[in-house]
N, C-alpha and C positions, 0 to 999 in steps of 0.2 A: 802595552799590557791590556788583558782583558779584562772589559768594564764588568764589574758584579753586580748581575742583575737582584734589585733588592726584593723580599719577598715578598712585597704589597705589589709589585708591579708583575711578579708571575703569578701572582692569583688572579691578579687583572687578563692576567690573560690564559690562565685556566677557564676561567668566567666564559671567555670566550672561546672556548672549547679545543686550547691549546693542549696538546700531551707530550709537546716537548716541555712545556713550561712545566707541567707536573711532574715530568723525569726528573730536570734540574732540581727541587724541592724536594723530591726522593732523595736524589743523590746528596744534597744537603744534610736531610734530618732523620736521612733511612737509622743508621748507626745508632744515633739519640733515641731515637722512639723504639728502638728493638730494647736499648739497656734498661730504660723504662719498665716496658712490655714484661723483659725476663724477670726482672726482681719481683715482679707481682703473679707471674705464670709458674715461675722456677721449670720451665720445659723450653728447649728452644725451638723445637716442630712450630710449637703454640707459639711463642714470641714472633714465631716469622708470622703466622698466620693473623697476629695481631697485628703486625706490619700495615699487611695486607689492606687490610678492612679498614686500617686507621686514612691510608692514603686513596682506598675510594671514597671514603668517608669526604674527602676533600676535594673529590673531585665531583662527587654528584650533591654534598653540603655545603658547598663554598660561600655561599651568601648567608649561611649560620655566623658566621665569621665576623665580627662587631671592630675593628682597626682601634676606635674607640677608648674602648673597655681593656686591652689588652695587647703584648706584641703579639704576632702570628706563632712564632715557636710556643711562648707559653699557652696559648690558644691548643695546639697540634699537641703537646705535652697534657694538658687536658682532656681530651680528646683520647690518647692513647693509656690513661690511666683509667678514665671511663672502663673502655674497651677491653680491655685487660683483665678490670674487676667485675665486668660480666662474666667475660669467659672462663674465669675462675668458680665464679657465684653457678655458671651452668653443669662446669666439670665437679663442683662438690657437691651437685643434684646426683649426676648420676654413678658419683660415688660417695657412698651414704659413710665410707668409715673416715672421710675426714670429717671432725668436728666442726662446730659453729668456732669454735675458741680458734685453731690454727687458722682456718679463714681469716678471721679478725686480726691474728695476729700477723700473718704474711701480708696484708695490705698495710696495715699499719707499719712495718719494718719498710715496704716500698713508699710509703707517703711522705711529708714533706721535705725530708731531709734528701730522699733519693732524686724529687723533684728539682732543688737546689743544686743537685750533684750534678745533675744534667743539665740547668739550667746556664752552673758556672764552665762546664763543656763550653759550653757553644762561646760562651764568649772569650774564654781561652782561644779558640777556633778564631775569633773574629780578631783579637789582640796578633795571634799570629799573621793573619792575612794582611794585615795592617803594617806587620815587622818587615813583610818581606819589602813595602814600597818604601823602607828606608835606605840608605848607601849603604853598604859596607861594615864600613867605622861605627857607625851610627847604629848598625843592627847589633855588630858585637858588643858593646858594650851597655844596650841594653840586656842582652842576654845574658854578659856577666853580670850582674846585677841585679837583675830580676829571678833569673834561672836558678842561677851557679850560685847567688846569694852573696859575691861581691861586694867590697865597699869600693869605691871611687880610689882611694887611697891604693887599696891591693890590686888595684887594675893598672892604674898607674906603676906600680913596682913588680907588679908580674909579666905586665905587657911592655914594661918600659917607653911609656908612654906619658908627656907630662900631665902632670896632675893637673893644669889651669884648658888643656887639650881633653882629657876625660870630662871634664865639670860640661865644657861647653859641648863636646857632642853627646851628652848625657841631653842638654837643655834642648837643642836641638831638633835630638829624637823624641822626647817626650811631646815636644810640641808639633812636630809632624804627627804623632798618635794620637792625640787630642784630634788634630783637627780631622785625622780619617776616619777616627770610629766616629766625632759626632756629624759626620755627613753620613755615615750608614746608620745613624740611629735616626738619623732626621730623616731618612728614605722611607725605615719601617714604621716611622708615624706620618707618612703622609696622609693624602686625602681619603676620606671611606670612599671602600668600594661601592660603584652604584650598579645593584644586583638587582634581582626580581625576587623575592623571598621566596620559598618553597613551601 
């Protein structure tokens, strides 16, 4: 299986003037940051365009970037809300019939809770990634149970599968998932970056 390079370690080497390591991080959080993008642009031309600018943003602002302070996606989700609510703030300059109020209001409907939406994306994303280095057994019934919304009991009677066999590759898998998301959380708090400031 391929290893998943964590995001502190392809900015390491964006840093160093990597653009495949930038690709990988696109292809990562392109998706995320366009859904962002759109709820506060409501154009998709513009969303892409905000894409854009958010991911040179990180390739010629990379050492903005505090490890610190923050993980990198919420950092790049920042970033892309900035970004957004300019290019909104410069399209309501040069059209005078949207009001100050809809402004206010369309970022306000994109703000925290759309943040969170995208936030719990990604870690959906990451619980997935995590499903798949489970066995078999072990994947489906979390997935009965998590997904399908399952008790232990009707997995056992629908799968005919015993019930003290359910309990234990439930235990199993949960602890196999523990232990791979907190090694890819412990990746994206590694060491700071040691950047040159701009």
């Amino acid at each position: 299986m391929t290893e998943i390079i964590s995001d502190l370690e392809l900015l390491r080497q964006v840093a160093g003037g990597d653009r495949e390591a930038l690709g990988m991080l696109y292809d990562r959080y392109e998706r995320l940051v366009y859904s962002l993008a759109y709820r506060v642009v409501q154009d998709p031309q513009t969303a892409e365009e905000v894409v854009q600018d958010v991911f040179t943003r990180v390739w010629q602002k990379h050492a903005l970037y505090d490890p610190a302070l923050a993980k990198f996606s919420t950092w790049l989700l920042q970033v892309a809300r900035n970004r957004a609510i300019d290019v909104l703030k410069s399209r309501r300059r040069q059209q005078e019939s949207v009001s100050d109020d809809t402004l206010l209001q369309t970022v306000a409907d994109a703000s925290p809770q759309t943040e969170e939406q995208v936030l719990q994306a990604i870690e959906q994303e990451e619980i997935r990634d995590a499903m798949r280095e489970l066995n078999p057994e072990q994947r489906d019934v979390i997935h009965w149970m998590y997904f399908d919304g399952w008790t232990q009991q009707e997995i056992s009677n629908r799968q005919d599968i015993p019930l003290g066999t359910v309990k234990s590759r439930v235990r199993l898998a949960l602890n196999r998932l523990r232990q791979t998301l907190g090694k890819r959380k412990e990746g994206r708090a590694d060491e700071p970056l040691h950047t040159h400031p701009l």
